[in-house]
C-alpha positions as CSV (number, residue, x, y, z in Angstrom):
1,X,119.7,95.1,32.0
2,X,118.4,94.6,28.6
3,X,120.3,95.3,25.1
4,X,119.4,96.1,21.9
5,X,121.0,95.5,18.5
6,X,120.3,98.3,15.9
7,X,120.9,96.7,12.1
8,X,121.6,99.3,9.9
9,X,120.7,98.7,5.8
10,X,121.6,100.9,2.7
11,X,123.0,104.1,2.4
12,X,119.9,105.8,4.1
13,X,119.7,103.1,7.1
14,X,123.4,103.8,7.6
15,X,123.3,107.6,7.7
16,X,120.4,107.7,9.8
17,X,122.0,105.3,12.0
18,X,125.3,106.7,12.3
19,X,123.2,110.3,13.1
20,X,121.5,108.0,16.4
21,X,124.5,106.9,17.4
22,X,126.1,110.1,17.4
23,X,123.6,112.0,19.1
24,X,123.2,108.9,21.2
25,X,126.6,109.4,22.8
26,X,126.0,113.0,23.2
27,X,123.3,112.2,25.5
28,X,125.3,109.7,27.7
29,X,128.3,112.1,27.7
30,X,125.6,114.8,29.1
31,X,124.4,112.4,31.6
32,X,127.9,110.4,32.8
33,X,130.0,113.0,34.0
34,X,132.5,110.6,35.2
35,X,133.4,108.5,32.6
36,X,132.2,105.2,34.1
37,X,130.7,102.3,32.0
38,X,127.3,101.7,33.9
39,X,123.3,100.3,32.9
40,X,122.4,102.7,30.9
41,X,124.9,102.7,28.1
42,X,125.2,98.9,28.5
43,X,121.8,98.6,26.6
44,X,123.3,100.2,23.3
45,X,126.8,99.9,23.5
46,X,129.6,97.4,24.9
47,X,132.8,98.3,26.4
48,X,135.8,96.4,24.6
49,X,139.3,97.0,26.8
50,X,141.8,97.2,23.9
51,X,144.7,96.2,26.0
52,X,143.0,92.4,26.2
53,X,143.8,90.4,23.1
54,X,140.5,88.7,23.0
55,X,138.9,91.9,22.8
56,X,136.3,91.1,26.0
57,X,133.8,93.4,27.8
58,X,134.5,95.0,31.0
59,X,132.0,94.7,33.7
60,X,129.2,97.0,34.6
61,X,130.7,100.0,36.4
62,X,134.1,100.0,35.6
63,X,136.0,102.7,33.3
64,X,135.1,102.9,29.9
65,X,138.1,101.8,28.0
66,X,136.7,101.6,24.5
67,X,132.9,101.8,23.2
68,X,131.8,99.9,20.7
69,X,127.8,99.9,19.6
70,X,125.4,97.3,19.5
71,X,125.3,97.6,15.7
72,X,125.4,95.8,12.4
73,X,126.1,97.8,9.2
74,X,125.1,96.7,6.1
75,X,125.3,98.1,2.1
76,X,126.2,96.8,-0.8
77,X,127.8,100.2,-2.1
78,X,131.3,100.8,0.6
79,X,130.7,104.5,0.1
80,X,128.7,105.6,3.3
81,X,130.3,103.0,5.2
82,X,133.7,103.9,4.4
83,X,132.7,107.7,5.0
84,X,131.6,106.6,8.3
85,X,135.5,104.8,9.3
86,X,137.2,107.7,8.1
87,X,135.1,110.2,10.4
88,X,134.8,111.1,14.0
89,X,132.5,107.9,14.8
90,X,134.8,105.0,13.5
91,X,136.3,104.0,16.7
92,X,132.7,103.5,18.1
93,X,131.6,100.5,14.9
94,X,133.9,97.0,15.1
95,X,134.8,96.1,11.9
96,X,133.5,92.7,12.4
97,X,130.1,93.9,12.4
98,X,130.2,95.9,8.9
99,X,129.2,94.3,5.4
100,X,129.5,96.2,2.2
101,X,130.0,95.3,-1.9
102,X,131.0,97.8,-4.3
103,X,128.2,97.6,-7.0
104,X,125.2,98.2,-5.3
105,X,121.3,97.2,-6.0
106,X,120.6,99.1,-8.9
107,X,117.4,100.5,-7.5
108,X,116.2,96.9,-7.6
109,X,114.7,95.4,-5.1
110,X,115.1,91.5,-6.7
111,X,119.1,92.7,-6.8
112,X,118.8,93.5,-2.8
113,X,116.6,90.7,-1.6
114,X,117.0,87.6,-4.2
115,X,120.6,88.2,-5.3
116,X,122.3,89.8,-1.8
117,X,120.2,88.2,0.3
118,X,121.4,85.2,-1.2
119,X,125.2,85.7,-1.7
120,X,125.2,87.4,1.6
121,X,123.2,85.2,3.4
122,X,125.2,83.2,6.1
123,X,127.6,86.8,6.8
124,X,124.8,88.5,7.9
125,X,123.4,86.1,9.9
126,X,127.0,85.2,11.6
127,X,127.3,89.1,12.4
128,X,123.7,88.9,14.1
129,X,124.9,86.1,15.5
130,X,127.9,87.6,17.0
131,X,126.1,91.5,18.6
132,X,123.7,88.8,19.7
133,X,126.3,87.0,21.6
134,X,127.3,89.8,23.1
135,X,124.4,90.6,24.8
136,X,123.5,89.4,28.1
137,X,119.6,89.6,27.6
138,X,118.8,90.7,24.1
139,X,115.4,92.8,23.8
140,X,114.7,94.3,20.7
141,X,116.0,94.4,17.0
142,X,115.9,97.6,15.6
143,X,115.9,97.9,12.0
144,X,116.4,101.1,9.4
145,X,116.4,100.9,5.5
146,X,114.4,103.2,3.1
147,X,111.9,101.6,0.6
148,X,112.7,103.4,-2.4
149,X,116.1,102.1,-3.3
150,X,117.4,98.7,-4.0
151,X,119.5,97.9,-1.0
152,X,117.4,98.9,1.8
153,X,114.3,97.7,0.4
154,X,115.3,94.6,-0.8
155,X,118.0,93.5,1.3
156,X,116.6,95.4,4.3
157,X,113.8,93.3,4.0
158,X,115.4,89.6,3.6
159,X,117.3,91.0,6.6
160,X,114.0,91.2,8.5
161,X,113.2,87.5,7.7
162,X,116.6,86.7,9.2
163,X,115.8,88.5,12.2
164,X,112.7,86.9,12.5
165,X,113.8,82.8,11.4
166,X,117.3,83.2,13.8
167,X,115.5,85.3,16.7
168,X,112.0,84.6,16.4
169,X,111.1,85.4,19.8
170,X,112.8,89.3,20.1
171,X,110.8,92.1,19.2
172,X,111.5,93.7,15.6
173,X,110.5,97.0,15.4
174,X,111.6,98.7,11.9
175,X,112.2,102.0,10.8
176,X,111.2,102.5,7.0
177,X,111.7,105.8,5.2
178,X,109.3,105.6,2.6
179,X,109.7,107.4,-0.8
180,X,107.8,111.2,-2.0
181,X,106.2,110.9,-4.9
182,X,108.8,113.1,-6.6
183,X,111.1,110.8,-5.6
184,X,113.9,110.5,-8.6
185,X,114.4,106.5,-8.4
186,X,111.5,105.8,-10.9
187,X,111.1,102.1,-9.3
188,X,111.0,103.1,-6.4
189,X,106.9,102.3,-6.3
190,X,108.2,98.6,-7.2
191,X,110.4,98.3,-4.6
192,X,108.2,100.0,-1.9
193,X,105.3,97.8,-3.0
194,X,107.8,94.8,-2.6
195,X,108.9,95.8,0.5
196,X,105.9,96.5,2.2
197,X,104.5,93.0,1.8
198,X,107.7,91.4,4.1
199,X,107.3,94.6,6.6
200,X,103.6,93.5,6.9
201,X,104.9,89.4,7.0
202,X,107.5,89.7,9.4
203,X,108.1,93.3,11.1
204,X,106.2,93.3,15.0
205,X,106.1,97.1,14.6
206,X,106.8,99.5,11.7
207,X,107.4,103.1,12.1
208,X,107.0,104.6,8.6
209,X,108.2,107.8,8.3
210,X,107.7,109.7,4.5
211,X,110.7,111.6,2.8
212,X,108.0,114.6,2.3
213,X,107.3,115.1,6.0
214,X,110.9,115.5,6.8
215,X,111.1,117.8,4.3
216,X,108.6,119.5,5.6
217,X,109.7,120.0,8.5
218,X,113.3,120.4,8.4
219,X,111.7,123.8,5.4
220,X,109.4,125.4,8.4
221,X,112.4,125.3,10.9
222,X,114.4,127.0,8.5
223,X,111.8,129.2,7.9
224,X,111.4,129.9,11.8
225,X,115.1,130.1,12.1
226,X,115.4,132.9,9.5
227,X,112.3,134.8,9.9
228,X,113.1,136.3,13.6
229,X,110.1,136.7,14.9
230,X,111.0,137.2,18.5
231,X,110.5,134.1,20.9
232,X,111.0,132.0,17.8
233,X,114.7,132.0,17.2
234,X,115.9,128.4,17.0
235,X,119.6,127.9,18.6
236,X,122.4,127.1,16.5
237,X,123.2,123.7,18.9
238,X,119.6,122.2,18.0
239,X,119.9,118.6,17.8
240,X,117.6,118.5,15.1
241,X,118.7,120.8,12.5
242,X,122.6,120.6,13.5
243,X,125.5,118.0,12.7
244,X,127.0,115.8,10.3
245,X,125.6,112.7,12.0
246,X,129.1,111.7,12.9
247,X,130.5,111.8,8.8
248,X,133.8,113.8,7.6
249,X,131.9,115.2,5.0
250,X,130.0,118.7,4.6
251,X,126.8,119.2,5.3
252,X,124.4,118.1,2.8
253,X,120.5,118.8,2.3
254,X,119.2,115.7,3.6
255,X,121.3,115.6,7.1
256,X,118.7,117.7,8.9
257,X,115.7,115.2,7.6
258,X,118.0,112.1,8.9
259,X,118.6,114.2,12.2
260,X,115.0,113.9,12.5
261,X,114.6,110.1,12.1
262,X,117.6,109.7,14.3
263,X,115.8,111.6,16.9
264,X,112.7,109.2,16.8
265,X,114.9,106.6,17.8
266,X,116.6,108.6,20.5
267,X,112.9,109.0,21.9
268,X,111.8,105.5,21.9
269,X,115.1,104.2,23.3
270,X,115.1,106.6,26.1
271,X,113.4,104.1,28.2
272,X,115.7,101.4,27.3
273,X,118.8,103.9,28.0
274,X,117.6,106.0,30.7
275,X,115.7,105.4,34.5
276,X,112.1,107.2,34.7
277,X,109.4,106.8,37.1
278,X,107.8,105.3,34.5
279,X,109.7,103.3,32.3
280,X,108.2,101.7,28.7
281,X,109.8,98.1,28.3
282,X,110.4,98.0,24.4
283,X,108.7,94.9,24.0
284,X,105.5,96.7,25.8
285,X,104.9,98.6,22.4
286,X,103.9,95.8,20.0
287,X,102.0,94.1,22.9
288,X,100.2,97.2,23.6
289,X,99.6,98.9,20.7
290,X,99.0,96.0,17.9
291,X,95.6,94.8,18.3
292,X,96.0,92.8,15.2
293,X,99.3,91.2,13.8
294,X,99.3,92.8,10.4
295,X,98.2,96.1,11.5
296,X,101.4,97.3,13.0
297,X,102.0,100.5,11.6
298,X,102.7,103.1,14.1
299,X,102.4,107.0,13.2
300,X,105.5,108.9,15.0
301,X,105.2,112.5,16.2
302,X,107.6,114.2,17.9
303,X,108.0,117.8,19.6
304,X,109.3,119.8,20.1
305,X,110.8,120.0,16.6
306,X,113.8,122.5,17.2
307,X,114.7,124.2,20.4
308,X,114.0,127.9,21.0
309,X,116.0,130.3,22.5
310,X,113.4,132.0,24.5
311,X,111.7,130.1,27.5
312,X,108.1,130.7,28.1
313,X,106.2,129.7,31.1
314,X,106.7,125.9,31.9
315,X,103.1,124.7,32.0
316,X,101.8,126.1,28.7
317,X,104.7,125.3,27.0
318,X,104.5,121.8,28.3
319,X,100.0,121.6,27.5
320,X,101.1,123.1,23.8
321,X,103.6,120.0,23.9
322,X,101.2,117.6,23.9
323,X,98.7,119.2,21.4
324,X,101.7,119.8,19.0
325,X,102.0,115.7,19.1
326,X,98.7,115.3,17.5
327,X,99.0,117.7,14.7
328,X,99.7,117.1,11.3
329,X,102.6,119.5,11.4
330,X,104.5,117.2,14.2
331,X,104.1,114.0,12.1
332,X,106.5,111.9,10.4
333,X,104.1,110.9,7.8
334,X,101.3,112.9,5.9
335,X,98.6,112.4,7.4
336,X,95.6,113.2,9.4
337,X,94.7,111.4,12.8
338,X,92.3,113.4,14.3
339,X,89.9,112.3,11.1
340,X,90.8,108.1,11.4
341,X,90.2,106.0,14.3
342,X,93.1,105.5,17.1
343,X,93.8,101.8,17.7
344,X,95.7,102.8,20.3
345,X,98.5,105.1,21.2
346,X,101.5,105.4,23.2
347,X,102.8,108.8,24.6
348,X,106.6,108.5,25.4
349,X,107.6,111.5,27.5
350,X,111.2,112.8,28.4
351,X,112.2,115.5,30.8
352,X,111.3,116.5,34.2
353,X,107.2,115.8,33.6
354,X,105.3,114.6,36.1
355,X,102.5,111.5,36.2
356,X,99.7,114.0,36.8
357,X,100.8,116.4,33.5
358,X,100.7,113.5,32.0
359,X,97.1,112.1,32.4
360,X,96.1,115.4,33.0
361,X,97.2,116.2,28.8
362,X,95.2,112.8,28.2
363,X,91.9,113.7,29.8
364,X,92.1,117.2,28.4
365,X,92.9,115.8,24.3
366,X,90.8,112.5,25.1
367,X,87.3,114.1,23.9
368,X,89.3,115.1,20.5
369,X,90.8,111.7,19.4
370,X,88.7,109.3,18.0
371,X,89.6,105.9,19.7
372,X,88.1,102.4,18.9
373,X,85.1,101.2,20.8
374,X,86.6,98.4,21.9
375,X,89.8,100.2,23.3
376,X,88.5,103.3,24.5
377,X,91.5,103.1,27.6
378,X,94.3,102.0,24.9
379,X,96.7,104.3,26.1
380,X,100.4,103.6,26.7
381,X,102.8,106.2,28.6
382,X,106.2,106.1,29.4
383,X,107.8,108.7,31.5
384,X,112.1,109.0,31.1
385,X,113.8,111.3,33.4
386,X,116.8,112.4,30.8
387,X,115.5,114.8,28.3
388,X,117.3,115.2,24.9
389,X,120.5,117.5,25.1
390,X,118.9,121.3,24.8
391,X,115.6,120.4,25.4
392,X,113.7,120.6,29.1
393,X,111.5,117.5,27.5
394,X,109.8,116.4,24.9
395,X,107.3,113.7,23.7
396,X,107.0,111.2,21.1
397,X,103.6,109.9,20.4
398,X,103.2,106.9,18.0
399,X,99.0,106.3,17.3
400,X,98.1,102.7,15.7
401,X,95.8,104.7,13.3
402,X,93.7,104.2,10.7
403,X,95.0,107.2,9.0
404,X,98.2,105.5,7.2
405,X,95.8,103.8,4.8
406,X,95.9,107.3,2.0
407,X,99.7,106.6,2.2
408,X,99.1,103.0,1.4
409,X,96.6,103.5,-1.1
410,X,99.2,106.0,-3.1
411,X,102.2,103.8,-2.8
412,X,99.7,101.3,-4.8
413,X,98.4,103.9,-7.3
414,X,102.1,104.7,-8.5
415,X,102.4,100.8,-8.3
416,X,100.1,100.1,-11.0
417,X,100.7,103.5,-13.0
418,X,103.7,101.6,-13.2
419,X,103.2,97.9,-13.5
420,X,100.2,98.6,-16.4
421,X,103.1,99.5,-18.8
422,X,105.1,96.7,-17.4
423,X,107.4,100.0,-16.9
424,X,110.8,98.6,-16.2
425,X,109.8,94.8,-15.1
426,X,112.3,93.1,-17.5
427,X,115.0,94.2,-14.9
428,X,113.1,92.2,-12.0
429,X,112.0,89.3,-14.0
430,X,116.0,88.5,-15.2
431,X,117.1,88.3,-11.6
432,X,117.6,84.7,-10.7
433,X,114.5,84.0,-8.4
434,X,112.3,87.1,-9.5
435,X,109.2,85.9,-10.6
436,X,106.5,87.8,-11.7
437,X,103.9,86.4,-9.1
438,X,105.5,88.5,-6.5
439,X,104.4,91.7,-7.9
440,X,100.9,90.2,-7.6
441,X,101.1,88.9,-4.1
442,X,103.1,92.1,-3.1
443,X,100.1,94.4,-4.9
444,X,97.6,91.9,-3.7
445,X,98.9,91.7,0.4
446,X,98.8,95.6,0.2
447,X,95.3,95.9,-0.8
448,X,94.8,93.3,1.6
449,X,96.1,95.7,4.4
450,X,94.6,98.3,3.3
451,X,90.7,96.8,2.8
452,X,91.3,95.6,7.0
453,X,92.3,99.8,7.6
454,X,89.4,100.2,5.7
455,X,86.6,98.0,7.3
456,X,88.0,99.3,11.0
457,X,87.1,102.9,9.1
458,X,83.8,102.1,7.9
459,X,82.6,100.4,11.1
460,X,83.4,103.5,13.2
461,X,85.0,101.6,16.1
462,X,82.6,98.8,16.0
463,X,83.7,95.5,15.2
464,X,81.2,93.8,13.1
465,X,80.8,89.9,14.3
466,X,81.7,88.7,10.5
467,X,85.0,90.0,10.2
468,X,87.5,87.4,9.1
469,X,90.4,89.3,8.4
470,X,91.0,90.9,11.3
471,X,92.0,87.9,14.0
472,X,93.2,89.8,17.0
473,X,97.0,89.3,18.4
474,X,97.7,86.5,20.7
């Protein structure tokens, strides 16, 4: 059985991740009646026996004595962290695997990646290390950070280049919450900018997922949830909308948009965590969905996006399941597929579906997506038989699409609105190591990126003979 480590950076990474784990273990208690410490939560979570000095793992199958999760937690403000040990999750994180300071980035990206990275540097790789070693055959890295502060974009990001010098041959597949452009943390075009340049460097997959889509979202449940239009009346249990994400605290604003994020990686871990009749290996999504190395920015949708109380008939809902996953309104990021070109796309389904709804929803949306010429067959489906707690099933679709390039082109207009005025810059430049050639490279490999989304666009699926930028994957 495989494992995965999940490497959790800044406050965002770390609420997000507590919410996964949390909802995580709701799923296994759902599914292991008994108690018993088998496969499937092996792949996220190691059982410690407490009574044994040395603190070793029991065997596959035996009774869980004490869970701990395949996790390192990092932040260089103690807050979150320290809200996370005091609440109803702290047994489940070993203290040997948590990192935090007490002043924080700043906002600062140089502060995260030059100075932490640097100060920090051989902790965080002994505590990768170390959830390495206790994996038997490690899979995947997952990573979460946001790109609008300072710690998660900077020291997320060094973090990534870690992953990839120590472990250069397991999949990293990142989770980025990228800013709005109300966002309140006026650098945060800096540090976004900053960190997308490592993400396209060094990340095998990115799944970006925009601060405005959540909010979104989490505004036209609520809207749903209050309006009571009959058959629409969301239950109070939803695992979307519901829960602290395992902290002490109160409920605040942005819990039901991490609740969202945490449920993207509950979807594409299902695999990894659950048996199906057709199970997608984690490493199979950056083999079959990046085409080209630096290109590796996957789209999420997911739906349902709440559970209703009513139950309509089985097939439609299930059809209207798969429709919802290619509309804008099921997206994590703003944008518009249908209109771009499809790369490829993977459709991970949980719940009791069958192969034959499966390709049956493919044939029937196929005439609607626009997919490369060259990959007119790049479809990749994965079929788990445990569907999220309240659900019957549900689907997460992540398209290799064109369509994130108006998201990258934005993040570089507020870039330069910014950088003209040299707005802020003498804050970067008096880090030790800042230099002010890395806002030009950064600026510079994000146009890059965005010309290659660009020329795919133009040549309408045809890939002209003189292209030199795009070199496919090996």
């Amino acid at each position: 059985m495989t494992q995965s480590v999940v490497v959790q950076v800044g406050q965002c990474g770390n609420q997000v991740g507590c919410r996964f784990w949390d909802l995580a273990l709701r799923e296994h208690a759902h599914v292991n009646k008994k108690g018993l410490y088998d496969e499937a939560l092996s792949s996220f979570f190691r059982n410690v026996d407490s009574r044994k000095s040395g603190g070793g793992a029991c065997g596959v199958g035996g009774r869980i004595q004490h869970l701990k999760a395949r996790a390192v937690l990092v932040d260089m403000e103690e807050g979150v962290v320290n809200e996370i040990l005091q609440g109803p999750l702290r047994e489940v994180f070993d203290s040997t695997q948590l990192l935090t300071d007490v002043s924080g980035s700043g906002n600062n990206w140089a502060v995260g990646h030059m100075t932490y990275g640097s100060a920090y540097r051989e902790q965080i790789v002994d505590k990768l290390r170390k959830a390495a070693e206790h994996c038997d055959c490690l899979q995947c890295f997952f990573l979460i950070h946001s790109m609008g502060g300072g710690t998660g974009s900077g020291l997320g990001t060094r973090v990534l280049s870690l992953l990839e010098e120590e472990f250069p041959e397991v999949c990293r597949i990142v989770t980025a919450i990228y800013p709005s452009a109300e966002d309140d943390v006026v650098t945060s075009p800096y540090n976004s900018v900053l960190a997308m340049r490592e993400l396209t460097e060094h990340a095998d997959c990115v799944l970006p997922v925009e601060n405005q889509s959540l909010g979104d979202i989490v505004n036209k449940i609520k809207c749903m949830s209050h309006g009571g239009k009959p058959g629409s009346v969301i239950k109070r249990d939803s695992t979307i909308i519901s829960g602290q994400g395992g902290l002490s605290r109160a409920e605040k604003p942005f819990d039901a948009m991490n609740n969202i994020v945490a449920n993207l990686l509950l979807n594409i871990t299902s695999s990894a965590r659950f048996e199906g009749s057709l199970n997608m290996d984690l490493n199979e999504i950056a083999m079959n969905l990046v085409p080209y190395p630096r290109l590796h920015y996957l789209v999420p949708s997911l739906t349902p996006l709440y559970t209703l109380a009513d139950i309509s008939v089985p097939t439609r809902r299930l059809d209207q399941m798969f429709t919802d996953a290619f509309s804008k309104d099921h997206q994590l990021i703003q944008a518009d597929p249908k209109h771009s070109l499809y790369l490829a796309c993977a459709l991970m389904v949980r719940g009791n579906v069958q192969v034959s709804d499966l390709r049956r929803n493919i044939e029937r949306l196929r005439p609607s997506l626009p997919f490369v010429s060259w990959n007119q067959e790049g479809w990749k489906t994965g079929l788990c038989s445990v569907p999220p707690v309240g659900h019957s099933h549900s689907l997460l679709a992540l398209a290799n699409n064109t369509c994130v390039k108006p998201t990258f082109m934005e993040l570089r207009d507020r870039f330069t609105k910014l950088y003209r005025k040299k707005a802020h810059l003498h804050h970067y430049l008096h880090v030790e190591g800042m230099e002010q050639s890395f806002f030009s490279d950064a600026v510079s490999s994000l146009s890059s990126l965005i010309e290659e989304y660009h020329h795919l666009d133009f040549t309408k699926g045809r890939l002209m003979p003189d292209a030199p930028r795009l070199s496919m994957a090996r």
